[in-house]
N, C-alpha and C positions, 0 to 999 in steps of 0.2 A: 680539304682532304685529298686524297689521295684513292686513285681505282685500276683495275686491270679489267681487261675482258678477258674471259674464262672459256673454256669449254668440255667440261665434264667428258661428252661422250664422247670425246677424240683422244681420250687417253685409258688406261687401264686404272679402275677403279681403286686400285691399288696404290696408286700415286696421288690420290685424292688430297687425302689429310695429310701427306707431307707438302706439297703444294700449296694448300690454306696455311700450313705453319708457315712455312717459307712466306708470304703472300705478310703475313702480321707481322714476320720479325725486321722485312725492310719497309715498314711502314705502309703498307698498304691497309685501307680499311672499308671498301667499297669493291664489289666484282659482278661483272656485269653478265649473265649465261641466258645461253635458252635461244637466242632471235634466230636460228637454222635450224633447229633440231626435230621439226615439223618429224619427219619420217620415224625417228625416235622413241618419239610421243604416240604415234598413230600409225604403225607401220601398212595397216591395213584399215580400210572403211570401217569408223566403228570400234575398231581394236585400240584402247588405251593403255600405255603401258608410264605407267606415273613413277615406279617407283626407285628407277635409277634417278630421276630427278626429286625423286623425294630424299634419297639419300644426298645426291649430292650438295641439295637446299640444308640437310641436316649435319654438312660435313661442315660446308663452308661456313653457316651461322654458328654454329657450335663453334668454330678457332674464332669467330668476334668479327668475321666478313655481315658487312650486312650487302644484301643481293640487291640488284636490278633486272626481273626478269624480262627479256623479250617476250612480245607474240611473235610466232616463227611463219605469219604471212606474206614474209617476202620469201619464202622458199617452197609454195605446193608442189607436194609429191607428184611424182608420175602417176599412182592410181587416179589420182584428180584427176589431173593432165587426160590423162584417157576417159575416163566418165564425160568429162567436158571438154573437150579438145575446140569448142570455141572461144575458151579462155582465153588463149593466147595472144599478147597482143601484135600487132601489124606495126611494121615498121613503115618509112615516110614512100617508099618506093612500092606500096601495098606489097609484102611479104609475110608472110608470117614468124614469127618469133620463138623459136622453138623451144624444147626444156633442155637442160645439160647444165646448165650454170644456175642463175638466180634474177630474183625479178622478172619472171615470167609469167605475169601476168596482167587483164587489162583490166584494168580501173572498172570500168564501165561496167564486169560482166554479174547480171542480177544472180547469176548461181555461186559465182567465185563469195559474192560478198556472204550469202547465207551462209556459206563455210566458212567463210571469215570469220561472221559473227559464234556460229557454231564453237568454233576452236579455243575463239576467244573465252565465249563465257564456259567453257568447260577448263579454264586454265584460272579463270580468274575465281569459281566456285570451290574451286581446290585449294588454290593458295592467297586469295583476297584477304586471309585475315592471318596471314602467316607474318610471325614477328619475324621471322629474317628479313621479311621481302620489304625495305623500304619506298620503292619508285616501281614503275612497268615502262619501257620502252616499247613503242607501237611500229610495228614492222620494220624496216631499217632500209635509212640512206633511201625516201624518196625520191627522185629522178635521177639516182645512179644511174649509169649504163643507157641514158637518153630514154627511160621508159615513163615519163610523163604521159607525153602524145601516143595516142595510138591511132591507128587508122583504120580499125578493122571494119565489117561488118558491125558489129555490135557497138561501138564505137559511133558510128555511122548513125544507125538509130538511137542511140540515147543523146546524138547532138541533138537530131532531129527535134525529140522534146525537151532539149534544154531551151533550142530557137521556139519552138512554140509556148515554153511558160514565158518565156523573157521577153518577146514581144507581142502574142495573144494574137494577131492578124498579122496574115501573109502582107498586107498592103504597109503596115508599120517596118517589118522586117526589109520591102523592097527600096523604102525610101529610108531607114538606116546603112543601108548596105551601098545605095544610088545604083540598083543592078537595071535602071535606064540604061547604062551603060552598057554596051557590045551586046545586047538585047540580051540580058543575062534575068529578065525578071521572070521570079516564079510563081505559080499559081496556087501552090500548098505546101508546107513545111515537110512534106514528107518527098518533095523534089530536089529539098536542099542539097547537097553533096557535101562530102567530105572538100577541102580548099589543096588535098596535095596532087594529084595526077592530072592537071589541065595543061594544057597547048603551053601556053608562056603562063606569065605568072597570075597566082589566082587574086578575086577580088580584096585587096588589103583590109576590108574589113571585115569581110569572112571571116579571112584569117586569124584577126584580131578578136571574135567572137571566139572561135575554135581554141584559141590559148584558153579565152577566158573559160570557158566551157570544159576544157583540159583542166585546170587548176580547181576548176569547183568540185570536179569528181575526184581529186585528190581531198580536198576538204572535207565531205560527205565521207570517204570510204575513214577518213580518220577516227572521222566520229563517231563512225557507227560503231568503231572500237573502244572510246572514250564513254560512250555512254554505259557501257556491260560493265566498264570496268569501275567507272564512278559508282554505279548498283553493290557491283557484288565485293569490291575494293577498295572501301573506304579508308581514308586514311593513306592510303598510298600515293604517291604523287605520281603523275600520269608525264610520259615527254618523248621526245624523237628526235634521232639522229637526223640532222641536213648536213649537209653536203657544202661544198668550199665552191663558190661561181656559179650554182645552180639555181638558175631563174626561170624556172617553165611554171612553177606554182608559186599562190603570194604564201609565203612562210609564215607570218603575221594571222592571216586568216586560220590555218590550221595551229598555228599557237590559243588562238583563243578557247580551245578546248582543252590543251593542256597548263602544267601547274610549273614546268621551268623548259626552258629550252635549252637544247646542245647541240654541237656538231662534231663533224672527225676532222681532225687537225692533220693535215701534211704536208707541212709545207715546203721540202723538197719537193716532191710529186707533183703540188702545184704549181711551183715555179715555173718547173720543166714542160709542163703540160699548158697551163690554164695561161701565162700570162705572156703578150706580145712583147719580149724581149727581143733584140739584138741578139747572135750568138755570142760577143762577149762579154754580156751581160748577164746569160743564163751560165756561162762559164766561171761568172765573179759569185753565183747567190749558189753553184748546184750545189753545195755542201755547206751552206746556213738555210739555204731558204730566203725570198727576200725580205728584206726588211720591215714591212708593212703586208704579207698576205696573210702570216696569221694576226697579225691586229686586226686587219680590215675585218674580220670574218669576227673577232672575239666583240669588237663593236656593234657589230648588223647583229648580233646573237643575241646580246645582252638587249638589243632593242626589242628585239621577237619573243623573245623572255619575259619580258615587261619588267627588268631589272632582274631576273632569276637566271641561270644559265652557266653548262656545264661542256668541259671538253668531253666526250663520249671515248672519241677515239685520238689517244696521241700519239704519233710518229715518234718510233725508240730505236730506229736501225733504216736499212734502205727497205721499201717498198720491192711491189715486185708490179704494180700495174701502170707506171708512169715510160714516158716513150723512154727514158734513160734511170738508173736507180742507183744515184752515189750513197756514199755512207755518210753520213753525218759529221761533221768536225767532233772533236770532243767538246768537251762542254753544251752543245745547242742541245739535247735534251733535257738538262736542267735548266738551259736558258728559256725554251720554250712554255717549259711549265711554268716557271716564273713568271711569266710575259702572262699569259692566262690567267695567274691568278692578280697581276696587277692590273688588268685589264676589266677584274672583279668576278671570276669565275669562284664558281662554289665546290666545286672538283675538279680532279685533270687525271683522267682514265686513261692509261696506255692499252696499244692494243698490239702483242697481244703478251699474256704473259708467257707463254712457249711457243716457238718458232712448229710451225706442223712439218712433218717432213716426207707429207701428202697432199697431191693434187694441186688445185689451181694457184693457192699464194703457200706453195714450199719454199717461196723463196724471200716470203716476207719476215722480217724480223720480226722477234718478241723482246722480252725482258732476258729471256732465257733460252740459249742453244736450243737444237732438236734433241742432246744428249745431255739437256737439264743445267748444263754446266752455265752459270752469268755472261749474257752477253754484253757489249761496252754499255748498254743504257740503264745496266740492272744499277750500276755504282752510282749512277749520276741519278736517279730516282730515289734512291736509300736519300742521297745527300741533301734532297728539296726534303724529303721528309723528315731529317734532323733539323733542317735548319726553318720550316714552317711551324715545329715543335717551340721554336722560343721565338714565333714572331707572329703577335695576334695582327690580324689582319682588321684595319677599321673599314665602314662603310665606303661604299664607292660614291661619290659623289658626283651629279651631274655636272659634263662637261660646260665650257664656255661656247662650244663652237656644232651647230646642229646640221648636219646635210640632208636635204630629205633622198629618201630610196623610195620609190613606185614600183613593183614587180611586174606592172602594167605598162610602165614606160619602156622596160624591158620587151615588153611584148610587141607593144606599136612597135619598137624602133625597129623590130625584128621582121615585124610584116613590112613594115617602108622603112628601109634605110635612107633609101636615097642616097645610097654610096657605101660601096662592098664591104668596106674595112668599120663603118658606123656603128658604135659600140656602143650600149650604157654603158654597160658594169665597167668597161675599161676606163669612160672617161669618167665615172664616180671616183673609179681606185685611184686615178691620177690627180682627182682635187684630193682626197683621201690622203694621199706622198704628200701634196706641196704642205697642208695644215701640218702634217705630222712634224716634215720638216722644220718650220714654225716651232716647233716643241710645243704645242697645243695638244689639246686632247679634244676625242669628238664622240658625238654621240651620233647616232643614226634615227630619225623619224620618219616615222611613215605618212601616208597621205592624209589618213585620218588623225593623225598626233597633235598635239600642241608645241606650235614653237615658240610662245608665247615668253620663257624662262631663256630663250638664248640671247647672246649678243651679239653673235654672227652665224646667218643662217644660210647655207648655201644651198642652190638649185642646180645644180651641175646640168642636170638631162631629165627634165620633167614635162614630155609635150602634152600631158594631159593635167591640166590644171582646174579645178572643180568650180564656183563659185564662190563653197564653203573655202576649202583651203585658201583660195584668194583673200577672203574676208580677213581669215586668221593671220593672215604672212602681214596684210596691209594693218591689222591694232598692231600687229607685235612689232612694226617700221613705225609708226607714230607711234609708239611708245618708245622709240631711242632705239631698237636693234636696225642692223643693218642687213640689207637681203642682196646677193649675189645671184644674179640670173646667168645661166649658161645662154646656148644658143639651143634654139628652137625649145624654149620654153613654153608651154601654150600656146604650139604649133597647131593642134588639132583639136576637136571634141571627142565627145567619148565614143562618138561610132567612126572615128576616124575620117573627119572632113576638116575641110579647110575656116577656120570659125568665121562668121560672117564681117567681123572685124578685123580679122587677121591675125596673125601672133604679134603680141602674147596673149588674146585672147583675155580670159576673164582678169589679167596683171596688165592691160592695156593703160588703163588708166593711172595704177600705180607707177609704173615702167615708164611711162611717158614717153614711149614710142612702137609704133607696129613694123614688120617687116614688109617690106615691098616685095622683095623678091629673094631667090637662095641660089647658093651654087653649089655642089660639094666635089670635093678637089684631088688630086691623088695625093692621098699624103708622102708622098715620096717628095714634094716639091713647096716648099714653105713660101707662107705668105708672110714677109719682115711688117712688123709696128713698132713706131718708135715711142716709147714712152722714160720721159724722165732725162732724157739724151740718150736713150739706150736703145739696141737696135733688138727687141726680142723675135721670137718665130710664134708664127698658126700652124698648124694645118689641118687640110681633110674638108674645113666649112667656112662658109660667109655667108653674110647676110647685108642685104643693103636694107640699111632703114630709114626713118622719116620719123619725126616726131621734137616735141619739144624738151627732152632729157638732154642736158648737157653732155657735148662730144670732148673725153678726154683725150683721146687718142683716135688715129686713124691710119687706115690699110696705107701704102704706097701709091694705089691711084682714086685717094678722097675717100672711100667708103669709111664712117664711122665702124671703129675698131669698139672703144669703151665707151659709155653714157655712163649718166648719173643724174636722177633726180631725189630732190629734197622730199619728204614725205613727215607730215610732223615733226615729233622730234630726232628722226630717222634717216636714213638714206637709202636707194634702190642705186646700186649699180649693174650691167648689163654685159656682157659677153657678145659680140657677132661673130667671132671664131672660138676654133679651136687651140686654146694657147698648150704653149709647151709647158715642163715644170720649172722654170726657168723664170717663165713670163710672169708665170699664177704665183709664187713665192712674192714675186719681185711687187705685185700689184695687191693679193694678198695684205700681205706684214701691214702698211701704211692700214690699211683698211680697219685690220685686226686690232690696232693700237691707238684708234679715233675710237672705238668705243671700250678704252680701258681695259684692253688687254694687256698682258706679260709677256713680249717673245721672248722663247730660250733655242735659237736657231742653233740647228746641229746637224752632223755632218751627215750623208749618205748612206756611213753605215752604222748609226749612232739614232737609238728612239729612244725618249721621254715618255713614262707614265704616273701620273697621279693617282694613288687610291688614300682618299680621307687625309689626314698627315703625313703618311710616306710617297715620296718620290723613287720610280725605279729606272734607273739605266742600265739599256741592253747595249753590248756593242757585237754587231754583228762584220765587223772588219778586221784587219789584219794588224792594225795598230794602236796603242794604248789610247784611252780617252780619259779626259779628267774633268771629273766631276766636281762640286764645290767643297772647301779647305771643310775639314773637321775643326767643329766648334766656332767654327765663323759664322756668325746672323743665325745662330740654336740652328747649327746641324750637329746632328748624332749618327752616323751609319750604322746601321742596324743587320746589312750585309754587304761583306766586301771592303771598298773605302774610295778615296776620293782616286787613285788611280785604276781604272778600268779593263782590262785585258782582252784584247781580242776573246770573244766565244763566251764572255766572264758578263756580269752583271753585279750591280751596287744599288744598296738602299739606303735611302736616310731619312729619318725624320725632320722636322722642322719646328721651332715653334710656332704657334700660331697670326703671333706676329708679322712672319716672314712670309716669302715668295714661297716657291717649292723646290727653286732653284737656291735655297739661303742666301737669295740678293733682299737687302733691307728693299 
C-alpha cells in the first residue's frame, strides 16, 4: 500500500476533506498525523484540546484513510522547557541544547519521561480503540540531529547508576575499564565522569560503556511508551521511524518492543550527506541517489523488523536539509517505491503530501505544490498505485547471502579506530556494493540471530565476537556454509581489551589464525595483492598474521593477504586488509558459486531483486539495460519488459523451475 504524511494543523480545516479525497483518488490508503503537534494538543499544562484532531481522525477515516498516529515526544513545548529547563540535552563540547527546533530533549531526564508517559497514555485512552487508527508511531527519527548522546548533568548521573547496576563494585568496573592506567582508578561510581571533556582522548572503554549506556536509555524511554500503549491500544500495531546511517542505538533492541519496523527514505540527501564519495561520484548519483543506499537501509530494516517493515517517510522532490538539494530525475520516485516494495516493504509513505510554505523545511518537497497544484512526484505515485493494483505481491523469501551488523561494533570502532578514516558502516556498505553487484540478494543478522539457513555468511567488521555467536557461525561452516572474516574480527572483548589469545578471539580456532600485530594506513596510498594474475588494491588496514589457515594470497612485502581454512563440511576464509570493490567482487563470485550459488553480475548502475517468483530490475544509469527475452526459461514481465530505460524498472515472473534471471 500506499501512505503520505499529513498534517492537519498546518493547514485550514477547510481543505481537510478535499485533501483525503485527493489523498484516495491517486491511490493513497494510509496517512500518517499527529508526531509534532504536542503544542496543539496541550497548549498549556493540563489544557487538552483533542478535538481538531478528533475531527481531523474523523475526516480522514471517513474518505477510507486508515491513520498512523504519532506520540508528539520529539517536540516538548516551551512551557516544559521552562518548568524543567534541565531537560535539555548537552552537546559533546558540554553546551547546552536549546529549544527552537526539535529533539530537544535528554533521554536520561526522570521528569521529561513522566510527561512522556503522561501524554502518552492520555493519547492512547482517547484514541486506543479508535477504528481509523491502525498502527502508533513512537516519537520520531531517533538520533536525528546527533541527539542520542547527551552529556549533561543529568546524563552524567543516570550513567553513574547504569555503571553501578552493570558492574555492582567499584573494583569490577576498575579492572573492566584497566583505569591502572594514567592512575585513572576510582574509588566510587559516583566519581565516574562523563568520557567527553578530558586532556587527550578518554578511556576507550568508558567510552564504549557510555554508548552502551546511551543506547539503553533510548531502549528504556521506548518502552516506557510501548508499554501505555500495548494497555490502552490493543490491537494497534506499535513502530518508529529510524533514520538512514544512524548507529548511536542498537535498533534491534528497541525493535523488540515493537510489532514492524520503518524508516525515512532519502536517498538524494543521503548520498550527498552520509556517504564517502569522490566529487564525481556524488556528481554521477545526486539526482538518483546511489544505487545500493536505499537498499542497504531497506535490508538492515527488514532485519530489525523481524521480517515486518515499512518506508515511513519517502523522498518525492528535493530535500531541503542535505549539504546540496537536486531534484530528482523523472522516474526515481516510482523507482524508489518500487525498490522498497521489492525489497519486501508492507508500505511506502511519502512525505509530505503538501510542500508548507513555512519555516524550517519550506523548501522541502511534497506530493503537492504550497498552491495545492501536483508536484512532479504526485504522477509518478498515482502510477506505482495502478500498477501495484494488478500486481499481487508474493512473500519475500530469505536471501542466500547473510552479513552480520553489530550496533556495538559501531561503537568500539568509534571509541578506537585506530585510524581517522575507520568506518563500520562504510565498510559493511562496501561488502553490501560488491554482493549486490553479484546480483545476489542479502539479508542483514544481528549478533544474537541465526545464521544457521545461509550459504554465505559474511563478517565485514565485527571486533566483538561472543562465544555464543562463535559457536553458531562454527555448526553453520560445518554444515557446508561458508564464513567471510574481515579484518579485526575478534579484535577485542567486551570491555574492550585485547583477548588473551589475540584476534580473532573466540573464531581463533575456527579461523585458524591470530593476528600478531596491525597497522592502519592512509587510505590515500593502496596496498597492491595480487590474486588470480591480477593486481587488486587495500587500503586504510593490515594485519600481519601466523597460524595454520592457508595463505591464498599476499601483500607485496610477504604479509598473508587471504587465508582459508577447512571447517567440516565448510570453509573459513579471512581478510587482513582493507579490499577495494574490485577486489571483494573479484574473490567474492568464486566463493559465492562453491557453495551453489547463481551469479547474475551487473553493471554499476543496474540492482537485482528477488521477491518470492518475481525478479525486479532498477536501472539507475544513463543507458538502457536488458533484462532476460520474454518467454524464454517461463519469463512473463509483469512490468515494463526485457528493455530497461534509464530511471525505468522491469519485473517478471519466472516459473518455478527457472533461475530468477530465466537462465534454465
Amino acid at each position: 500500500m500506499l501512505g503520505v504524511c499529513y498534517y492537519p494543523e498546518h493547514w485550514n480545516e477547510s481543505q481537510w476533506a478535499d485533501d483525503a479525497r485527493r489523498m484516495v483518488e491517486l491511490g493513497i490508503r494510509i496517512v500518517r498525523i499527529g508526531e509534532f503537534a504536542w503544542t496543539r494538543l496541550e497548549p498549556n499544562p493540563g489544557e487538552y484540546r483533542f478535538e481538531w484532531l478528533d475531527r481531523a481522525i474523523e475526516t480522514l477515516g471517513g474518505a477510507g484513510l486508515k491513520i498512523v498516529l504519532g506520540t508528539p515526544t520529539t517536540t516538548p513545548p516551551k512551557w516544559l522547557i521552562d518548568q524543567m529547563p534541565d531537560m535539555i540535552a548537552y552537546d559533546r563540547d558540554g553546551r547546552p541544547r536549546g529549544f527552537g527546533s526539535r529533539r530537544h530533549y535528554d533521554f536520561s531526564h526522570e521528569g521529561y519521561r513522566r510527561e512522556v508517559a503522561r501524554i502518552t497514555e492520555v493519547l492512547a485512552k482517547r484514541y486506543g480503540k479508535n477504528p481509523h487508527i491502525m498502527a502508533w508511531q513512537l516519537d520520531n527519527e531517533y538520533g536525528c540531529h546527533d541527539t542520542i548522546r547527551s552529556y549533561s548533568p543529568v546524563a552524567r548521573r543516570a550513567f553513574q547508576e547504569w555503571l553501578r547496576a552493570r558492574y555492582r563494585t567499584i573494583a569490577a568496573l576498575n579492572q573492566a575499564w584497566g583505569t591502572v592506567f594514567w592512575s585513572m582508578e576510582l574509588r566510587d561510581f559516583n566519581e565516574a565522569e562523563l568520557p567527553n571533556l578530558t586532556v587527550t582522548e578518554a578511556n576507550p572503554s568508558a567510552w564504549l560503556d557510555f554508548y552502551r549506556f546511551a543506547s539503553d536509555q533510548v531502549v528504556s524511554f521506548n518502552k516506557l511508551k510501548a508499554d501505555i500503549l500495548r494497555h490502552h491500544a490493543p490491537g494497534q500495531d506499535l513502530s518508529h521511524n529510524y533514520m538512514g546511517f544512524i548507529t548511536e542505538f542498537d535498533h534491534f533492541k528497541v525493535a523488540a518492543d515493537l510489532d514492524f519496523a520503518t524508516w525515512d527514505s532519502y536517498p538524494l540527501g543521503f548520498t550527498d550527506t552520509l556517504l564517502r564519495l569522490p566529487p564525481e561520484e556524488r556528481q554521477r548519483w545526486q539526482r538518483t541517489g546511489h544505487p545500493d543506499i536505499a537498499a542497504f537501509h531497506h535490508d538492515l530494516y527488514r532485519a530489525v523488523g523481524r521480517g515486518r517493515w515499512w518506508v515511513m517517510e519517502q523522498q518525492p522532490g528535493p530535500v531541503n536539509w542535505a549539504f546540496h538539494n537536486p531534484a530528482p530525475l523523472p522516474g526515481m520516485v516510482r523507482l524508489w517505491t518500487w525498490e522498497a516494495f521489492a525489497h519486501g516493504a508492507e508500505v511506502v509513505t511519502y512525505f509530505r503530501w503538501r510542500q508548507v510554505p513555512f519555516a524550517q523545511e519550506q523548501m522541502h518537497a511534497g506530493l503537492l505544490r504550497p498552491d495545492s497544484e501536483p508536484a512532479p512526484g504526485y504522477a509518478e505515485a498515482g502510477a506505482v498505485a495502478v500498477e501495484a493494483a494488478d500486481l499481487p505481491m508474493p512473500d519475500t523469501e530469505p536471501a542466500p547471502v547473510a552479513i552480520l551488523f553489530d550496533y556495538a561494533a559501531d561503537w568500539l570502532l568509534t571509541a578506537h579506530p585506530q585510524g581517522r578514516e575507520y568506518s563500520f558502516k562504510h565498510i559493511v556498505f562496501d561488502w553490501y556494493q560488491a554482493v549486490r553487484r553479484l546480483g545476489l540478494d542479502v539479508d542483514f543478522v544481528s549478533p544474537d540471530g541465526d545464521p544457521s539457513a545461509y550459504r554465505l555468511i559474511l563478517a565485514p567488521a565485527s571486533p566483538l565476537v561472543s562465544d555464543a555467536l562463535a559457536a553458531r557461525l562454527a555448526q553453520a561452516v560445518a554444515s557446508g556454509a561458508t564464513l567471510v572474516l574481515g579484518p579485526r574480527v575478534g579484535s577485542k572483548t567486551e570491555n574492550l581489551h585485547i583477548p588473551s589469545n589475540l584476534a580473532p578471539g573466540a573464531l581463533a580456532t575456527l579461523a585458524g589464525f591470530r593476528v600478531e600485530r596491525v597497522e592502519s594506513l592512509d587510505p590515500a596510498f593502496a596496498e597492491p595483492v595480487t590474486w588470480h594474475g591480477e593486481t587488486y588494491q587495500t587500503r586504510g588496514w593490515r594485519e600481519a598474521t601466523e597460524g595454520g589457515a592457508k595463505v591464498l594470497a599476499t601483500f607485496n612485502d610477504g604479509w598473508p593477504a587471504l587465508r582459508e581454512q577447512r571447517h567440516g563440511a565448510g570453509r573459513v576464509y579471512s581478510w587482513h586488509g582493507l579490499p577495494d570493490g574490485d577486489f571483494l567482487r573479484a574473490v567474492l563470485a568464486p566463493w559465492a558459486e562453491a557453495v551453489g550459488l547463481t551469479l547474475h553480475p551487473v553493471p554499476e548502475t543496474v540492482r537485482l531483486r528477488r521477491r518470492g517468483s518475481l525478479t525486479f530490475a532498477f536501472n539507475y544509469g544513463s543507458d538502457p539495460w536488458h533484462g532476460p527475452v520474454e518467454g524464454a526459461s517461463g519469463v512473463r514481465y509483469r512490468i515494463g519488459g526485457a528493455r530497461v530505460l534509464p530511471q525505468q524498472i522491469a519485473a517478471w515472473e519466472r516459473s518455478p523451475s527457472h533461475d530468477p534471471m530465466g537462465v534454465e
